[in-house]
N, C-alpha and C positions, 0 to 999 in steps of 0.2 A: 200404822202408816209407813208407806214405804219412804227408807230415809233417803236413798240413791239421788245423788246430788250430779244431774248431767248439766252440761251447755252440748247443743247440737253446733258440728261444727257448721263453717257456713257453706263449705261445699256439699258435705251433704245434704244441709237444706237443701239448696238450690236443686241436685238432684230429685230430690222428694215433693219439690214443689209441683214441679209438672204434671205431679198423680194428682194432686190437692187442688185442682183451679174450680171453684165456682164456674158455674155454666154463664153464655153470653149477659145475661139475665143479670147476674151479679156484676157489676161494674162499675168501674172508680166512682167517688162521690162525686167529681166534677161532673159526671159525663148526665145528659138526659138523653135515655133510652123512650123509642116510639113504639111504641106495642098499642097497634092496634088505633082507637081516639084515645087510647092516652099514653101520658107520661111518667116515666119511670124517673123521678126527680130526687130520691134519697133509696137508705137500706136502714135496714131494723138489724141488729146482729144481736144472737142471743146464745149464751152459753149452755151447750148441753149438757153438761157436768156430767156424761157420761163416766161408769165407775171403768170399764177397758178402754176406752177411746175417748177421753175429751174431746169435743169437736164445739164450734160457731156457726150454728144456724144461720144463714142469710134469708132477708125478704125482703123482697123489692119495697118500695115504699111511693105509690102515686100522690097526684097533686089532693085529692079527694082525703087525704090519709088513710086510704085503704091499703092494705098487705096484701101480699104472693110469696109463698115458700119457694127459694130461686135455689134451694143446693144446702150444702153441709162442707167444712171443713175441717181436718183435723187439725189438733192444738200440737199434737204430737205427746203430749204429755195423757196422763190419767186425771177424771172427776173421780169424786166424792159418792154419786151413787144416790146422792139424798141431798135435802137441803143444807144452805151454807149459815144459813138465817145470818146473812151480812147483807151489802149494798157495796158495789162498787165491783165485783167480782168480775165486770168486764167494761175497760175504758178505753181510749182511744187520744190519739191527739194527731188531726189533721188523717192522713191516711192508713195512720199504723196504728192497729187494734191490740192492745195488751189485753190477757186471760190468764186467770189462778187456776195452776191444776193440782188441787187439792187431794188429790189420791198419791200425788208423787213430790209434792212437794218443790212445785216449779211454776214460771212464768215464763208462758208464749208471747211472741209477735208477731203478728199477721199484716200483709201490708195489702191494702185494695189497689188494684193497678187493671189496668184498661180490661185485660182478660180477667180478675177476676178475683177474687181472693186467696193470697198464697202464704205459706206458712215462710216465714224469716228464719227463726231463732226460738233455741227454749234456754234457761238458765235456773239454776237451784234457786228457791225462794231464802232460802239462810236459815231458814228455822221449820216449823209441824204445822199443819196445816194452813194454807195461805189461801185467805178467805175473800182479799180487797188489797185494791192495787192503785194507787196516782200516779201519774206522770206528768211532767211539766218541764219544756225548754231541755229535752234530751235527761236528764235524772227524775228517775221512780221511783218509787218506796214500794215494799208490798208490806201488809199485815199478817204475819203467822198468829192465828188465835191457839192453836196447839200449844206455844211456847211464849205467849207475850210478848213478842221483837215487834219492831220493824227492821227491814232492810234495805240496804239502796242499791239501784244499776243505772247502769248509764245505756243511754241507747242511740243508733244515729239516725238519719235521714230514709234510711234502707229498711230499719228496725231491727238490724245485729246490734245485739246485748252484753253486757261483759258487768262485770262487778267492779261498786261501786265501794274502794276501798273503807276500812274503820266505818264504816255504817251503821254496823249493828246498834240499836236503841231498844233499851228492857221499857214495857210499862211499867211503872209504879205495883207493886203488889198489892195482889187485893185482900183486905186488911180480912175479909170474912174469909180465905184457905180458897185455895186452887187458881184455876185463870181466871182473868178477868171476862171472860168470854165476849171478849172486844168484835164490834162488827164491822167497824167502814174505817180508812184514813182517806186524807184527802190533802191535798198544797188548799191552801187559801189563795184566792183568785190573782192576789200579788206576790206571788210564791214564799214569803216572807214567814210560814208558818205552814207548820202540819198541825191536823185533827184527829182525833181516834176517840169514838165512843167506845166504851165498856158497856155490856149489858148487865152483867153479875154484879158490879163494882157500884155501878150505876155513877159513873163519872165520865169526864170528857176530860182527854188530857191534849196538851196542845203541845206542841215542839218549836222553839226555833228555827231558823233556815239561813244559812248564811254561804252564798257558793254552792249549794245543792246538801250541801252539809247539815245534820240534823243536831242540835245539842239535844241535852236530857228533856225527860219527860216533867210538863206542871201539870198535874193533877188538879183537876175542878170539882165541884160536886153539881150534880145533873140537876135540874130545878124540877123534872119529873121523874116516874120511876120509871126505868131499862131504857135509856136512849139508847136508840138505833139507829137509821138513816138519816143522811142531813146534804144539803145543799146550802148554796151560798149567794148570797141576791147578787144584785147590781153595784151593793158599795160592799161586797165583803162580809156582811154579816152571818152569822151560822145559823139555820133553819134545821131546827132536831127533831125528829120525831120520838116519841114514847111511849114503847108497845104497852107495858101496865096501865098506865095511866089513860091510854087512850087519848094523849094530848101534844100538842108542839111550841117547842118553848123558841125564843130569838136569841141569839149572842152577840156582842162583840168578842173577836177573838184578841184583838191588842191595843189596849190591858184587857184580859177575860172578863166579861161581864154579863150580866144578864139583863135583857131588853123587856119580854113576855113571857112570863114565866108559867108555864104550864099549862095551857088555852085548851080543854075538854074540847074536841070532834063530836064527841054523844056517839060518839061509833067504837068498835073492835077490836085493835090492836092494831095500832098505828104505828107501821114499820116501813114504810121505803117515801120516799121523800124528795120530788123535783122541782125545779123553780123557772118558770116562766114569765120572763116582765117582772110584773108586781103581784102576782103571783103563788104561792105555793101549793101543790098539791098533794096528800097523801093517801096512800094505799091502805086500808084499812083490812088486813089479811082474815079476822074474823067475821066481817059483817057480812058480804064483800061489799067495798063499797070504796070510792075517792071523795074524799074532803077538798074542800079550797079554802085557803087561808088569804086576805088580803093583805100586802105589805107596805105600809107606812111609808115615808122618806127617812125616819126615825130608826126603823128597825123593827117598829113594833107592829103588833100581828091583831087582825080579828077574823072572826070565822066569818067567811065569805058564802058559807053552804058547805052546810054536815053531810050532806051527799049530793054533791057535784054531776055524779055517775053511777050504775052501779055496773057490777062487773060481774062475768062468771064465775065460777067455785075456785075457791085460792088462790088470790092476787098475788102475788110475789117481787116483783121488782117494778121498775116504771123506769121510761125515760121522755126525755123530750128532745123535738130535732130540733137544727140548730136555728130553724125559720122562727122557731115557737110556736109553731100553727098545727102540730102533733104531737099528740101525746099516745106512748103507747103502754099498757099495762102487760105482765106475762101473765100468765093463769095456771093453777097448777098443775094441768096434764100439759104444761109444756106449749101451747097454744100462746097466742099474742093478739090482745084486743085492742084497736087503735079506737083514736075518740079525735076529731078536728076539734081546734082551738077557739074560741068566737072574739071578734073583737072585744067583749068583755071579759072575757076567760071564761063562758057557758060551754062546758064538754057536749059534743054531740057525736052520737055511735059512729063510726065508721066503718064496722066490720069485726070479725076474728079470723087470723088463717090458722090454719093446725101447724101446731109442732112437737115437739119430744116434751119426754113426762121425766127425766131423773132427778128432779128437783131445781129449784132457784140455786143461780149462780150467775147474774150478771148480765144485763141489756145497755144496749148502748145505742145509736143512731145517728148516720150522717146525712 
């Protein structure tokens, strides 16, 4: 891993951006673009995790939930080359896009702006390879799985980045030798806490948050085995997925507790994990196939349909846009399969457009 710890400055960004613009096609989230009878009403952005060029795939995203490959941007930093087997490896908040570039050990910011998608800023992730990234209210965390950290940076309006003093936070060791080979962090919806599954450790440890400030790590124990991916309903509660087990358990995160403990999909290795309404849905990487979980007012969970969907060969991440009315799956030659939402949450196809194959690293959509 290359250890070379940059921040781009920001005048050179700003030079470098003007090579970088997505075509007219890519354009801020506010704006609806006319092409043709229809409407270019969101964007799909997905991480190429290219191992010379990290870049963010754009595609347009119509009212239909159907896809268009609208251009590529570079992160400026270096992918991995291969999969990250994490969740989160590309977020957003509002128009500025954070990216792990995992070959170099750093995090982009890209801001969407009327012409198009332009690269900000890159800064050293703090630690070995940085797999998942949250942000929330200008301070980020990323996840180095390499070294067991988090780290924090602040970022502003523009999306120049700068480091977020004493941050540094170790996971909990894992008591069986080596890393915890931790996959996602994430704020909890009232910034009041971080999450981080372990998949080796097979724990979720959870962090305080005070001022953007992270105290130490509490270590949980998983209620299924290798949690991976997880999102967060409407009151906060944590929705995990569990690739062994083939199952997804509930939490509350404050006090730590367990709602649903374990709920078998009947499906494959249930690894990436979005939440829409009442809601859940998972990517099941070996079947292929997506699950829907129903969600309680409680927290608790039952299986809504062991396959919701099925998918092309190697789901890899999901996300949902912000209407709720799209879901979109990556597949693993890099391609993106969208599916509209139905007023009962019944997934119905909407298309694949093609994209790059260097492995999962991160979808996001506004």
């Amino acid at each position: 891993m290359n250890t070379t710890r940059t921040s781009i400055l920001a005048a050179a960004t700003a030079a470098a951006a003007a090579a970088m613009l997505v075509g007219a096609a890519g354009t801020a989230p506010a704006a609806v673009q006319a092409t043709g009878s229809r409407a270019v009403v969101g964007h799909v952005y997905e991480a190429t995790n290219a191992s010379g060029n990290n870049a963010v795939a754009v595609f347009d995203r119509y009212r239909d939930g159907s896809l268009h490959p609208a251009g590529t941007v570079a992160t400026g930093g270096a992918g991995a080359g291969a999969s990250l087997h994490s969740q989160g490896g590309l977020v957003r908040d509002g128009r500025i896009l954070f990216v792990v570039n995992a070959g170099d050990d750093s995090v982009s910011a890209l801001a969407s702006t009327e012409h198009g998608l332009v690269l900000r800023d890159r800064i050293s992730s703090g630690g070995d390879l940085p797999v998942s990234v949250t942000v929330r209210d200008g301070v980020g965390y990323v996840l180095n799985q390499g070294n067991d950290t988090i780290n924090g940076f602040r970022y502003d309006a523009s999306g120049h980045l700068s480091r977020l003093p004493d941050s540094t936070r170790h996971l909990t060791p894992n008591p069986a030798g080596g890393t915890t080979d931790a996959a996602q962090v994430s704020f909890t919806p009232d910034g009041r806490s971080l999450v981080v599954t372990e998949k080796a450790a097979n724990r979720i440890e959870t962090f305080g948050v005070v001022g953007g400030s992270a105290a130490h790590a509490r270590p949980h124990a998983s209620a299924g085995t290798t949690p991976y991916g997880f999102d967060f309903d409407r009151r906060g509660r944590a929705i995990v997925s569990e690739a062994v087990t083939g199952s997804v358990s509930s939490y509350r995160v404050r006090p730590f507790g367990v709602i649903t403990s374990a709920l078998p999909d009947t499906q494959l290795a249930a690894c990436w994990v979005v939440v829409a309404g009442d809601l859940a849905y998972v990517v099941n990487a070996a079947s292929p196939s997506i699950s829907s979980y129903r969600i309680a007012p409680d927290g608790s969970l039952t299986l809504e349909a062991a396959v919701a969907a099925t998918t092309g060969a190697g789901p890899t991440d999901a996300a949902v846009s912000p209407d709720g009315r799209t879901l979109s799956v990556r597949l693993g030659d890099g391609s993106v399969s969208s599916f509209a939402i139905g007023g009962h949450g019944q997934l119905t196809p909407a298309g694949t457009a093609a994209g790059t194959a260097y492995g999962p690293a991160g979808l996001t959509a506004d």
